[in-house]
C-alpha positions in Angstrom: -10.9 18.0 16.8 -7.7 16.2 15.2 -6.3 13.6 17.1 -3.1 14.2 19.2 -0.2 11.8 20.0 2.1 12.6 22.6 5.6 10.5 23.9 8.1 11.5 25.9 12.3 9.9 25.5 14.7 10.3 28.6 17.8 10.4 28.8 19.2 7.8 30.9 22.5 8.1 30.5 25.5 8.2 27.5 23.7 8.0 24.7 20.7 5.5 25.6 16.9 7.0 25.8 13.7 5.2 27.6 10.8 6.4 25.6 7.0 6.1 26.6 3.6 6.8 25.2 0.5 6.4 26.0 -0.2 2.8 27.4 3.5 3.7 29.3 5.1 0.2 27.6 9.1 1.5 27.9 11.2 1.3 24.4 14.9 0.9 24.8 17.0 3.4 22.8 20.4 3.2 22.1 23.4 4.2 19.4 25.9 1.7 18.4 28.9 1.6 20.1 31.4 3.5 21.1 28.6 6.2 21.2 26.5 3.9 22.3 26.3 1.0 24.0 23.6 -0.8 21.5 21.4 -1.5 24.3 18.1 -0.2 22.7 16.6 0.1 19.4 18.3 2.6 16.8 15.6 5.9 16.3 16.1 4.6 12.4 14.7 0.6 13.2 12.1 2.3 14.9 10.6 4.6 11.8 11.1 1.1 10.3 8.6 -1.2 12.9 6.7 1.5 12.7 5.8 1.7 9.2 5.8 -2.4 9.5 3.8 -2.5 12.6 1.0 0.1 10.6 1.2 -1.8 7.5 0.9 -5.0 9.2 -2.0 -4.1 11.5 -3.7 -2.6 8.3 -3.1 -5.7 6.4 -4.5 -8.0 8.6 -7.4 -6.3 9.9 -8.3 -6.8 6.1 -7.5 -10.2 5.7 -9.6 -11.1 8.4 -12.6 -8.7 6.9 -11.9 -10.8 3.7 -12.4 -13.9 5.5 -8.7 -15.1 5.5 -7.7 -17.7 7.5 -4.6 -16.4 8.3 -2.4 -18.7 10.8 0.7 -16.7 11.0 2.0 -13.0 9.5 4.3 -11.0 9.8 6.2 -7.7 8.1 9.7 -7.5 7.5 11.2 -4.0 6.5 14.4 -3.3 4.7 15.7 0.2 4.7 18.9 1.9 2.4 20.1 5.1 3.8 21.4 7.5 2.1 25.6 7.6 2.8 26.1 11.4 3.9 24.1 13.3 6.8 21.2 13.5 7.4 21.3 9.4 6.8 17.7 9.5 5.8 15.9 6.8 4.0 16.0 6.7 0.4 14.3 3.4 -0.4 12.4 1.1 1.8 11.4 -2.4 0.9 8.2 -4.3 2.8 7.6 -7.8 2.5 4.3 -9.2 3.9 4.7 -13.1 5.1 1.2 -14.6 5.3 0.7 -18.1 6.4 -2.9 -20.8 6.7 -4.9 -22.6 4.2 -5.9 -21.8 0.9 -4.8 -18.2 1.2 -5.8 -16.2 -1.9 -3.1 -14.1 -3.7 -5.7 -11.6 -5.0 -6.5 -10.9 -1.4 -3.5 -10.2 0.2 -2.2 -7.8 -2.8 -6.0 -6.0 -2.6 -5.2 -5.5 1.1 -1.5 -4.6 1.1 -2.9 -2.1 -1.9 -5.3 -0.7 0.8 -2.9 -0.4 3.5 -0.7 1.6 1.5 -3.3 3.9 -0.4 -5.8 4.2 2.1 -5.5 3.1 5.9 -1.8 3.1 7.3 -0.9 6.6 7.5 2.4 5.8 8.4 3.4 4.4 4.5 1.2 7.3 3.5 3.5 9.6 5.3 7.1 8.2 4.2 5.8 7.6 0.8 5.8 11.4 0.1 9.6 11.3 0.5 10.9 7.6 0.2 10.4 4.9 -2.6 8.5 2.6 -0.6 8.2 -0.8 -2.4 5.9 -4.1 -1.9 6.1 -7.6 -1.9 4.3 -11.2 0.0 5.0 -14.3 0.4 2.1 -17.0 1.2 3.0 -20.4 2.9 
């Protein structure tokens, strides 16, 4: 039987949301002012920590497989919308921060490749529909 996610947003007043799922955290949501009152996270930076959340979590569960030693990491994503409605995204850019000793290049782009490819079905959902670009950093 296919998995099924649920969540639920409520309206809490002007333009700001509370949405749950299901470990019942609470995520602020909000529209910039003077819709909003920029409270909360915009619906758009959340497709974006999504796809940077999955990635990430992807990436790193691999790293570690690969015997990584992997002090620090983290995702940044950078997303260009499209100018007339529906704002959607046209291009999003990921870049994969990885920190600790003798970190090896070939590992990191093998397990970014397999995040995007194979295990985060988040990128392999937006990908159908947005240029979704790559890119790390080690320190």
């Amino acid at each position: 039987m296919p998995e099924q996610l649920t969540c639920e947003t409520k309206w809490t007043g002007k333009y700001h949301f509370e949405g749950t799922a299901e470990f019942d955290h609470s995520v602020p949501i909000d529209y910039l002012p003077p819709l909003g009152d920029g409270f909360g996270h915009k619906p758009m930076e959340l497709v974006l920590m999504g796809l940077a959340s999955c990635s990430g979590q992807t990436t790193i569960s691999l790293l570690q497989k690969m015997r990584q030693d992997v002090r620090a990491f983290s995702v940044r994503a950078a997303g260009r919308k499209r100018e007339e409605h529906p704002k959607v995204f046209t291009a999003i850019h990921l870049e994969f921060r990885v920190e600790g000793p003798a970190i090896d290049p070939a590992a990191v782009e093998k397990a970014i490749r397999l995040s995007e490819e194979k295990y985060c079905p988040v990128w392999a959902m937006l990908k159908s529909s947005v240029a979704v670009t790559s890119s790390f950093v080690i320190k």
